[in-house]
MIVEX-846795 format. One line per 5 residues: number of its first residue (from 1); for each residue x, y negated, z negated of C-alpha. Coordinates in nm, 3 decimals, m for minus. Layout:
% residues N
NUM> X,Y,Z ~ ...;
This chain:
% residues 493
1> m7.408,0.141,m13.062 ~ m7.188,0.402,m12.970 ~ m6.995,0.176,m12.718 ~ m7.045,0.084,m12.349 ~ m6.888,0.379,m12.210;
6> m7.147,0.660,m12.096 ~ m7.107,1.034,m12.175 ~ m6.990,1.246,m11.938 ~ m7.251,1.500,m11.823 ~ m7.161,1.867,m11.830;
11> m7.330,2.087,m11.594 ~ m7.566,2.336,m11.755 ~ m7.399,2.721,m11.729 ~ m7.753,2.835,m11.612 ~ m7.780,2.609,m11.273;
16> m7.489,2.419,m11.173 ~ m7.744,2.138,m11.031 ~ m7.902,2.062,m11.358 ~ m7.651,1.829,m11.532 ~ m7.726,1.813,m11.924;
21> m7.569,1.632,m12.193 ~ m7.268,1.746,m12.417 ~ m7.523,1.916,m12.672 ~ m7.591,2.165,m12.422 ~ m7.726,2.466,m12.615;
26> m7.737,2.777,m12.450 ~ m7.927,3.083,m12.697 ~ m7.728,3.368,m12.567 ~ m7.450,3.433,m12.300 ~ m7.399,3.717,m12.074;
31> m7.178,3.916,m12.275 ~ m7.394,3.862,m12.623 ~ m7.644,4.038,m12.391 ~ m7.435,4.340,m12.325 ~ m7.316,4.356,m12.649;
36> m7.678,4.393,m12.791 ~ m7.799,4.619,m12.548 ~ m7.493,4.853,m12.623 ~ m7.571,4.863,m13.006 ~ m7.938,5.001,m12.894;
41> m7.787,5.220,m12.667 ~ m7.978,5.095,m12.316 ~ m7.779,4.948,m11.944 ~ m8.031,4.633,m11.879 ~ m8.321,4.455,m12.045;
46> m8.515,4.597,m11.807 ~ m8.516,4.897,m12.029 ~ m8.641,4.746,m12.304 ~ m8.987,4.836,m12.181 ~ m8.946,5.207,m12.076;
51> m9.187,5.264,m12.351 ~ m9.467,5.050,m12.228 ~ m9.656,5.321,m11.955 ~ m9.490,5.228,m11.583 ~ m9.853,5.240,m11.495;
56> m9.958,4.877,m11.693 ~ m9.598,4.770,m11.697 ~ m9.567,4.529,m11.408 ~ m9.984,4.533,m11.320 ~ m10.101,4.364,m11.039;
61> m10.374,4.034,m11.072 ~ m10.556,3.929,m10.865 ~ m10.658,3.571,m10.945 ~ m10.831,3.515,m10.570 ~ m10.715,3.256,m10.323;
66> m10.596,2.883,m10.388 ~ m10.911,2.697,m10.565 ~ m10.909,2.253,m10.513 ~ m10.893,2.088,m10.908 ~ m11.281,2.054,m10.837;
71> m11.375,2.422,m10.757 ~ m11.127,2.528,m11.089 ~ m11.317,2.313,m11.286 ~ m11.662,2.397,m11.178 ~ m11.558,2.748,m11.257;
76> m11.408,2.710,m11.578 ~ m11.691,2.543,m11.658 ~ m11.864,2.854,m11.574 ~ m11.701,3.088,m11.773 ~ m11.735,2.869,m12.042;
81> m12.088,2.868,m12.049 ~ m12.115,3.216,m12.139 ~ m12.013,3.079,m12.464 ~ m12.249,3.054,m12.760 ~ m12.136,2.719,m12.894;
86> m12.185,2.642,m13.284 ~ m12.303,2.287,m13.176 ~ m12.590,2.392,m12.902 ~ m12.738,2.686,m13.142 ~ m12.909,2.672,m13.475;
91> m12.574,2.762,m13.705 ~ m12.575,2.934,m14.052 ~ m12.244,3.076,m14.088 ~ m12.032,2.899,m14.361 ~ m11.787,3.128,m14.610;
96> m11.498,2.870,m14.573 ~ m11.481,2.676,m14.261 ~ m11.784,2.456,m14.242 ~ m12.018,2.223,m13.962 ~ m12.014,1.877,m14.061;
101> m12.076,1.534,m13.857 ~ m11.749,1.383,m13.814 ~ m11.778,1.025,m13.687 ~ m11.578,0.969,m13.338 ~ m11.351,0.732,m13.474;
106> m11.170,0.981,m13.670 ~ m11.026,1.169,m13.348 ~ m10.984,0.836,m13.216 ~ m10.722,0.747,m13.526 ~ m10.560,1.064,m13.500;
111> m10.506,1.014,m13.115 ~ m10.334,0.724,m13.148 ~ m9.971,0.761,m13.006 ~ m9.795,0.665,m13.363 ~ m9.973,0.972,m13.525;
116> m10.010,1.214,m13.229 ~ m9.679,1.345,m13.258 ~ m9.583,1.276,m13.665 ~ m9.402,1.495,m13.894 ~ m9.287,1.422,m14.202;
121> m8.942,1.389,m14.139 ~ m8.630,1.469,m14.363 ~ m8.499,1.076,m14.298 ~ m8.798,0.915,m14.430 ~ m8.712,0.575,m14.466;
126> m8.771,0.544,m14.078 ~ m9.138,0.634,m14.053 ~ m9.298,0.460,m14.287 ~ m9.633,0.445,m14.108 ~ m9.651,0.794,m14.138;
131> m9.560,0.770,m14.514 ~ m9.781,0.552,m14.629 ~ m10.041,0.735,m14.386 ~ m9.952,1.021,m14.628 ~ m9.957,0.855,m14.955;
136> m10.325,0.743,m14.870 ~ m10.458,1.075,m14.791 ~ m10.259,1.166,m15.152 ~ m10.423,0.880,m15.301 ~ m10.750,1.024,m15.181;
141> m10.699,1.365,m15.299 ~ m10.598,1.275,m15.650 ~ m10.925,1.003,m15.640 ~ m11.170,1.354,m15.532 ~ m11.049,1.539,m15.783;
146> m10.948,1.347,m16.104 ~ m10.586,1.518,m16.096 ~ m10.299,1.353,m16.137 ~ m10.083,1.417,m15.879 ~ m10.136,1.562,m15.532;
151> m9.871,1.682,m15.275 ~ m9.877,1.587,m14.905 ~ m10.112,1.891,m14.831 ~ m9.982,2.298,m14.766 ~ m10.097,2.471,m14.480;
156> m10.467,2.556,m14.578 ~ m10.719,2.640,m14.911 ~ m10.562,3.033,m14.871 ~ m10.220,2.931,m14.916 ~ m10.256,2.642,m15.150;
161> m10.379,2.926,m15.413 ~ m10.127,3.133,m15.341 ~ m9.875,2.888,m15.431 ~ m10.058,2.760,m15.691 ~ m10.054,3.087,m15.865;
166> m9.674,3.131,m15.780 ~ m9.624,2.779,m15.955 ~ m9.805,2.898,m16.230 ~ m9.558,3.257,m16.288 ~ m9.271,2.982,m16.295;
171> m9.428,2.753,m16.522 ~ m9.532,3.010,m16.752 ~ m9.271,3.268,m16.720 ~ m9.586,3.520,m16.765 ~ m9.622,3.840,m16.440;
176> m9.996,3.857,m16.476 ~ m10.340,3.667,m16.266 ~ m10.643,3.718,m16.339 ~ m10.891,3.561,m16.030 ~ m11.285,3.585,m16.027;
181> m11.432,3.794,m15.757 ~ m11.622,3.528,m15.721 ~ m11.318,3.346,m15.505 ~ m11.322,3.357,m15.166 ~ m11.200,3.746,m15.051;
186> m10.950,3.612,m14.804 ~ m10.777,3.366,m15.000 ~ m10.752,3.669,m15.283 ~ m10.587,3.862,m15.007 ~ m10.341,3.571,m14.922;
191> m10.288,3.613,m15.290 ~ m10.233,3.966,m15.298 ~ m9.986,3.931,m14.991 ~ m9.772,3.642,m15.183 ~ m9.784,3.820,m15.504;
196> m9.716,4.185,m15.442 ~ m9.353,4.228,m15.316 ~ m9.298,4.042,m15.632 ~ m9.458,4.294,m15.834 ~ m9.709,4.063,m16.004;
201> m10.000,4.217,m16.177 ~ m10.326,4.058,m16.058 ~ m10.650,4.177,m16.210 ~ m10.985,4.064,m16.046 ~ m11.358,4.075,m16.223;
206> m11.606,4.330,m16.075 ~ m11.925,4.215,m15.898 ~ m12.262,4.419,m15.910 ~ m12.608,4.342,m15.841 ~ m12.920,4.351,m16.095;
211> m13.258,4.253,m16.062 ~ m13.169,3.911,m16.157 ~ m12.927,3.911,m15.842 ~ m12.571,3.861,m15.827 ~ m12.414,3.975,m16.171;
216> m11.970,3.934,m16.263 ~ m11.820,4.051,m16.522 ~ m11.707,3.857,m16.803 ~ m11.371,3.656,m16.655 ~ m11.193,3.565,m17.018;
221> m11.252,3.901,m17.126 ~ m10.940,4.005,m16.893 ~ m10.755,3.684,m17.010 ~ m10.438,3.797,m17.262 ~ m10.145,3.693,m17.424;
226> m9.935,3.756,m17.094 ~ m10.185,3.626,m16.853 ~ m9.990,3.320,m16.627 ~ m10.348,3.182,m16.484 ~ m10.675,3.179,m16.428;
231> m10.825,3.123,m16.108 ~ m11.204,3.046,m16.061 ~ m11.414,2.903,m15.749 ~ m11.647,2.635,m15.789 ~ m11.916,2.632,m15.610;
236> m11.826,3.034,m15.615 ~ m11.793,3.200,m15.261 ~ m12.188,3.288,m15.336 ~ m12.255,2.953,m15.363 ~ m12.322,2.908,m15.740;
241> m12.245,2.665,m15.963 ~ m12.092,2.718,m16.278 ~ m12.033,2.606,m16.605 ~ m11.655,2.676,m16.607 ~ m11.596,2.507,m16.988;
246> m11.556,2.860,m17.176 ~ m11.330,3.013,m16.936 ~ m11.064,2.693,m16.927 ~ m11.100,2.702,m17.278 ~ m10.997,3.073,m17.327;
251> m10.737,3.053,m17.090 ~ m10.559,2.748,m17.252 ~ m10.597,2.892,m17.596 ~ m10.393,3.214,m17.458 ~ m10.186,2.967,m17.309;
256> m10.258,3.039,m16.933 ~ m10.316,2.757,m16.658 ~ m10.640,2.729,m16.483 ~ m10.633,2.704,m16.087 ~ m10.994,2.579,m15.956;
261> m11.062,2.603,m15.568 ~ m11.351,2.404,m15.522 ~ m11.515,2.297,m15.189 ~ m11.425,1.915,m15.099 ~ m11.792,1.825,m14.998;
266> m11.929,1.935,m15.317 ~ m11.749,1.668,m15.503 ~ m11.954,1.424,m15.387 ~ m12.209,1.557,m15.673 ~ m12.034,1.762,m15.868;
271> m11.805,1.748,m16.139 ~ m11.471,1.734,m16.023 ~ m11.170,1.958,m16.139 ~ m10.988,1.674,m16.316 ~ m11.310,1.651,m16.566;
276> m11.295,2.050,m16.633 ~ m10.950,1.989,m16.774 ~ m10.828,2.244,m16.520 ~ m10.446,2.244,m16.455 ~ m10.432,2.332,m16.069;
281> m10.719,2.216,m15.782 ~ m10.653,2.332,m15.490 ~ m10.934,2.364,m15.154 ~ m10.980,2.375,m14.755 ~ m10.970,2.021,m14.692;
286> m11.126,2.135,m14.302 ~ m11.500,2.007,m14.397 ~ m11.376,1.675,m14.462 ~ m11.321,1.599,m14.096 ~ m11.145,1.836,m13.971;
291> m11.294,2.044,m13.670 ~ m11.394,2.423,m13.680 ~ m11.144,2.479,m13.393 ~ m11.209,2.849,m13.409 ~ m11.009,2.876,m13.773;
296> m10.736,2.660,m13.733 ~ m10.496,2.439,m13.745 ~ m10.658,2.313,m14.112 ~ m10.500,2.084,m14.435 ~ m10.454,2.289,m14.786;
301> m10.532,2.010,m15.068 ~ m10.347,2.075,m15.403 ~ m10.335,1.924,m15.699 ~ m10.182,1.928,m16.067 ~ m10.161,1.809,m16.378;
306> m9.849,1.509,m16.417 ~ m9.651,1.741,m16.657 ~ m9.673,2.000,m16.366 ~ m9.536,1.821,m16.074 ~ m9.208,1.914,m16.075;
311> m9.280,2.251,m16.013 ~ m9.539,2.148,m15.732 ~ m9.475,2.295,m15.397 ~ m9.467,2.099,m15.080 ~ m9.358,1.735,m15.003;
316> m9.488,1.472,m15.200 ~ m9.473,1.115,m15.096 ~ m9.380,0.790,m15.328 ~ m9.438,0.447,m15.305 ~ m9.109,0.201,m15.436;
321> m8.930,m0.057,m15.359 ~ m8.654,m0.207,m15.171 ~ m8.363,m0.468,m15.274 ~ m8.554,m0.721,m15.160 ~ m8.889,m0.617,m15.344;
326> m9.053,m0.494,m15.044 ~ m9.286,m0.191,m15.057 ~ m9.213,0.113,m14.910 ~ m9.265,0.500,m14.898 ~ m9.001,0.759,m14.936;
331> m9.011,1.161,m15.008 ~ m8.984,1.182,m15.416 ~ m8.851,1.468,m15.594 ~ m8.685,1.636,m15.327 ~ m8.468,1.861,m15.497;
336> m8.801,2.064,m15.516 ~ m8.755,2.185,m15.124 ~ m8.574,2.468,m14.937 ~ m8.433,2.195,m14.740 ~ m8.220,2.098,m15.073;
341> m8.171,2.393,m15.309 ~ m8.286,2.694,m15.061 ~ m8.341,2.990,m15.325 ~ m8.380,2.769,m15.589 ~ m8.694,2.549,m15.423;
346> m9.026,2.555,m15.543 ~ m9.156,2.690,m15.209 ~ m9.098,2.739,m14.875 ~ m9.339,2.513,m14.719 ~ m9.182,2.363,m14.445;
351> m9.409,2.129,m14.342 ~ m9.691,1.926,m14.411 ~ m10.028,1.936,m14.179 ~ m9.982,1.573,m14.165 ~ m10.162,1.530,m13.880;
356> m10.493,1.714,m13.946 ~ m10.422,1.545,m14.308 ~ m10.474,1.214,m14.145 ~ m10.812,1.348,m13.995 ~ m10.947,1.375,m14.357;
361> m10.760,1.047,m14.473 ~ m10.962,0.870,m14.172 ~ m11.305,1.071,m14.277 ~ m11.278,0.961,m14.633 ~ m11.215,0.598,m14.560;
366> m11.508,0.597,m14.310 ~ m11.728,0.718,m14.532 ~ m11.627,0.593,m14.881 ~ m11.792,0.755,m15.230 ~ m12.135,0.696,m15.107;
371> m12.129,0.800,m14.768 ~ m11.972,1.108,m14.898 ~ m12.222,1.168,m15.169 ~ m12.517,1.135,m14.898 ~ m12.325,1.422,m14.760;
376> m12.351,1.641,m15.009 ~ m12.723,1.565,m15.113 ~ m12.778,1.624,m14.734 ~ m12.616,1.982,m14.773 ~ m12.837,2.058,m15.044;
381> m13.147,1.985,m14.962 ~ m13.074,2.148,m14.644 ~ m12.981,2.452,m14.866 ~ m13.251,2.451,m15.106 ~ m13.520,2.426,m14.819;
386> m13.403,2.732,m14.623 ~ m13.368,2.929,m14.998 ~ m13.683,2.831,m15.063 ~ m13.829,2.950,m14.715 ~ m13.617,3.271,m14.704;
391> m13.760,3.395,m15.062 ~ m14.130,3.295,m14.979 ~ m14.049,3.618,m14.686 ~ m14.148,3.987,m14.762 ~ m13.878,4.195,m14.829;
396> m13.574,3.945,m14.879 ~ m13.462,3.843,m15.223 ~ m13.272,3.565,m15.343 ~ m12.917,3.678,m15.504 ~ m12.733,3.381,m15.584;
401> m12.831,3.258,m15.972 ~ m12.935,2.915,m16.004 ~ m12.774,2.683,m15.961 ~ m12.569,2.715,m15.606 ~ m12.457,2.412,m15.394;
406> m12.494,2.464,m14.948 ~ m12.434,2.871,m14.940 ~ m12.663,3.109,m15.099 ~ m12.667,3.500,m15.060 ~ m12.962,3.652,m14.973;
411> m13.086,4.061,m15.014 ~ m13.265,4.243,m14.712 ~ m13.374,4.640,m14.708 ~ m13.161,4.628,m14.349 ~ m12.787,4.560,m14.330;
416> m12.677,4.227,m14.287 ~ m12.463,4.324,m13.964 ~ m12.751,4.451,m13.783 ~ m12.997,4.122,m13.921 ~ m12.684,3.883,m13.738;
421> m12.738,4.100,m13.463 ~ m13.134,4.007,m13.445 ~ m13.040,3.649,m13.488 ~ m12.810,3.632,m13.214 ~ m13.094,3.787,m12.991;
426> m13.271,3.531,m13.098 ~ m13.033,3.227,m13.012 ~ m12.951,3.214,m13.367 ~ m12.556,3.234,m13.498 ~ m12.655,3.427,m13.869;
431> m12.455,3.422,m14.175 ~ m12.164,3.601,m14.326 ~ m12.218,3.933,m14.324 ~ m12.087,3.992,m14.742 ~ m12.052,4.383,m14.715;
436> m11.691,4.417,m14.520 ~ m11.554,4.209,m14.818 ~ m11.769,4.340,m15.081 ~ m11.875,4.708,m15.063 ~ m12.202,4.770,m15.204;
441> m12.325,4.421,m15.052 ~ m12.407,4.545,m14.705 ~ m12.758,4.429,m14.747 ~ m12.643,4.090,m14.822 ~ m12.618,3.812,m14.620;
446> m12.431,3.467,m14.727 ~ m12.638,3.189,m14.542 ~ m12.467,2.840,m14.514 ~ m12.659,2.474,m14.462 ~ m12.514,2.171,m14.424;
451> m12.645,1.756,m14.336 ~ m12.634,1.847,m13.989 ~ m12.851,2.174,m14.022 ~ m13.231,2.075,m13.910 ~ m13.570,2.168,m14.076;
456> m13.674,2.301,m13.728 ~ m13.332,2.520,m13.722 ~ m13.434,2.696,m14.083 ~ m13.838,2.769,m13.975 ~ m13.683,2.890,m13.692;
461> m13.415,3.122,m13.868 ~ m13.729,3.225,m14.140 ~ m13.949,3.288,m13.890 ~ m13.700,3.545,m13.661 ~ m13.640,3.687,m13.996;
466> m13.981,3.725,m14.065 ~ m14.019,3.908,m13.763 ~ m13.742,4.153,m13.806 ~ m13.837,4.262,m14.145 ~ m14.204,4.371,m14.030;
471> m14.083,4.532,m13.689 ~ m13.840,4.741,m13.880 ~ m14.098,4.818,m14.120 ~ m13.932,4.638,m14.372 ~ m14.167,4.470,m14.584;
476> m14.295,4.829,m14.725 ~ m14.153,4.823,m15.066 ~ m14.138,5.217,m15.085 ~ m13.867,5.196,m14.772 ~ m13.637,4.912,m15.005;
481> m13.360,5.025,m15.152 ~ m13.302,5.071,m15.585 ~ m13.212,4.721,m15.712 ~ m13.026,4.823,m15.994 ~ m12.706,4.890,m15.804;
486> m12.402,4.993,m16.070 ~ m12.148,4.706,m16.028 ~ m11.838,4.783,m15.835 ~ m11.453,4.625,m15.783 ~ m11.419,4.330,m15.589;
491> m11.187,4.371,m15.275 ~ m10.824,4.291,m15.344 ~ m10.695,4.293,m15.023;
């Protein structure tokens, strides 16, 4: 206690009726003010916005008379349904943020007032609810992928590659990446934007098409003696499944770390990264029940080898013991962090997305490894039935190689953009259009099914398709474009 007396109040400089405590903290006085406006030469903050035109400076709205709560909601409502929602229309767009069932108790767990508001604090020997909350979804991670160690999640799959690939220049003491095209395009430009003021040489495969389909380069033929890592997708961002033994073996034997991303769902068939012998996992932990929340907030997932962790970024979370033998959860290895050794720290990740992290913690439990696995076999049957009725279609090809897991790339004589545009006519939300990412693609289309996508949605989406192709004339095979397209350079960002 700090004794019976009570602290004075001191009245807040702003409004002499609004008393506030002694810690009063007030950003900027009067004369801080003047003195900052005199170094840029101007008499008021007014001024400030000279350069804005007068005529949209100040503008008038107007928002209409005083509505009742039930008229504004009947009107929000309104405008709302002008909307195209991804859960009243058939939905094929994937490319990193997915649609998956997420089972109501999960929003229910992370509602609850002990989580609603939790951060992993910098004292954490007084919320150990939220530690061990923590330490389970860690658990979980490390249980997914057959890694070692896992932090307590970075701020999304984009970022979690970046710093795994900053981790690996420290480890390695090497200033050279080499990443398959065949990673998602926005994470390699996350990538490019962590790497490049640090004048890190990142090489990237290049990407054609043949009349096999899809076609990359060979990735350990850029591997050297001076490579840091080597970072592959699996499934790719086409979809495809690889075997990814040769390329961790050439990387190890030229002494460079190997950073999978890999797509959380999928391990509930696939091999996980632990198995490859891969050094790094990271992923998007958003389609393990996390909303699509129009692309964001979402959890990163990473993690490493054992021998790696002290280089890991981000918090990690321990379980110990007390004097009296009592279990309990603290922050481990925190002279890591800014918080401790600033320019020294492994990263600047300030916090941990611990509350969309306990979304996924909740999902997992809830489901457990067979509910997950069902999952994933959902996704790819889903997948495999719509490839299977997009190929049977005049005048679209197939250009993801066997085998590929819920996404698949298919090849139209029309550009993709205009296609989406057909679909949307239609009712139908279309797929990710691949040429703005990967020029010489703007034919393709990257299609996306998941266990929630129907058999009625995919007839439906061949069938509009269908119909496009033969009212643009598409299905004459003189009017289709050459196949054997040279291949070209991935986009770096």
């Amino acid at each position: 206690m700090l004794g019976t007396k009570p602290l004075s109040p001191v009245p807040c400089p702003l409004s002499p009726v609004c008393p506030l405590s002694p810690v009063t903290y007030v950003p900027l006085t009067a004369d801080e003010r003047k003195e900052m406006l005199d170094a840029l030469g101007l008499s008021s903050t007014d001024a400030l916005f000279d350069v804005v035109p007068e005529s949209v400076r100040f503008p008038a709205i107007d928002i209409g008379p005083a509505m009742s709560e039930m008229e504004i909601t009947a009107r929000v409502e309104a405008l709302a349904a002008k909307n195209t929602s991804v859960h009243g229309e058939p939905f094929f767009l994937g490319a990193g943020a997915y649609r998956h069932f997420i089972p109501s108790a999960v929003a229910s767990i992370q509602g609850r007032s002990e989580f609603s508001t939790s951060y992993t604090p910098y004292q954490p020997e007084v919320s150990q609810g939220t530690l061990q909350a923590t330490f389970e979804f860690q658990s979980m991670v490390c249980a997914l992928t057959a890694m070692d160690v896992s932090n307590a999640s970075v701020y999304d799959g984009a970022t979690a590659m970046a710093e795994a690939a900053l981790m690996a220049l420290r480890l390695t003491g090497r200033n050279r990446i080499v990443a398959s095209a065949g990673v998602h395009p926005h994470y390699r430009q996350a990538l490019n934007a962590y790497t490049h003021p640090r004048g890190v040489d990142v090489h990237t495969t290049a990407v054609g098409l043949s009349r096999a389909g899809l076609v990359e380069d060979d990735l350990t033929a850029l591997i050297d003696d001076q490579t840091a890592c080597v970072i592959v997708s699996q499934p790719t961002f086409f979809g495809e499944i690889r075997d990814l033994t040769a390329v961790v073996e050439a990387a190890h034997a030229r002494g460079a770390l190997v950073i999978e991303v890999y797509n959380p769902t999928s391990l509930g068939l696939l091999r996980p990264p632990g198995e490859w012998d891969v050094d790094i996992a990271v992923a998007e932990g958003q389609p393990l029940g996390v909303p699509l929340s129009f692309g964001g907030p979402y959890v990163g997932l990473m993690s490493c080898k054992k021998a790696l962790v002290r280089q890991l970024p981000g918090r990690i979370v321990g379980a110990t013991s007390d004097g009296d033998g009592r279990r309990g959860f603290v922050l481990t290895l925190q002279a890591r962090e800014q918080h401790i050794r600033r320019e020294k720290a492994t990263s600047n990740i300030c916090t941990s997305q611990t509350l969309i992290a306990l979304g996924l913690t909740s999902y997992l439990a809830l489901l457990g490894p067979t509910g997950l696995h069902d999952v994933a076999d959902g996704c790819g049957r889903t997948a495999r039935y719509a490839a299977e009725r997009c190929a049977g279609i005049d005048g679209v090809d197939l250009v993801t190689p066997e085998s590929f897991f819920h996404e698949f790339a298919i090849r139209t004589p029309i550009r993709a953009s205009e296609l989406n545009r057909h679909l949307f006519d239609r009712g139908i939300i279309g797929g990710f259009d691949l040429g703005p990412a990967y020029p010489g693609l703007e034919n393709c289309l990257l299609l996306c099914c998941t266990e929630v996508t129907t058999r009625g949605q995919i007839d439906l989406l061949a069938d509009v398709l269908e119909e496009t192709l033969q009212a643009a004339g598409a299905a004459s095979n003189d009017r289709r474009p050459a196949f054997d397209a040279p291949a070209f350079s991935a986009m770096e960002g």
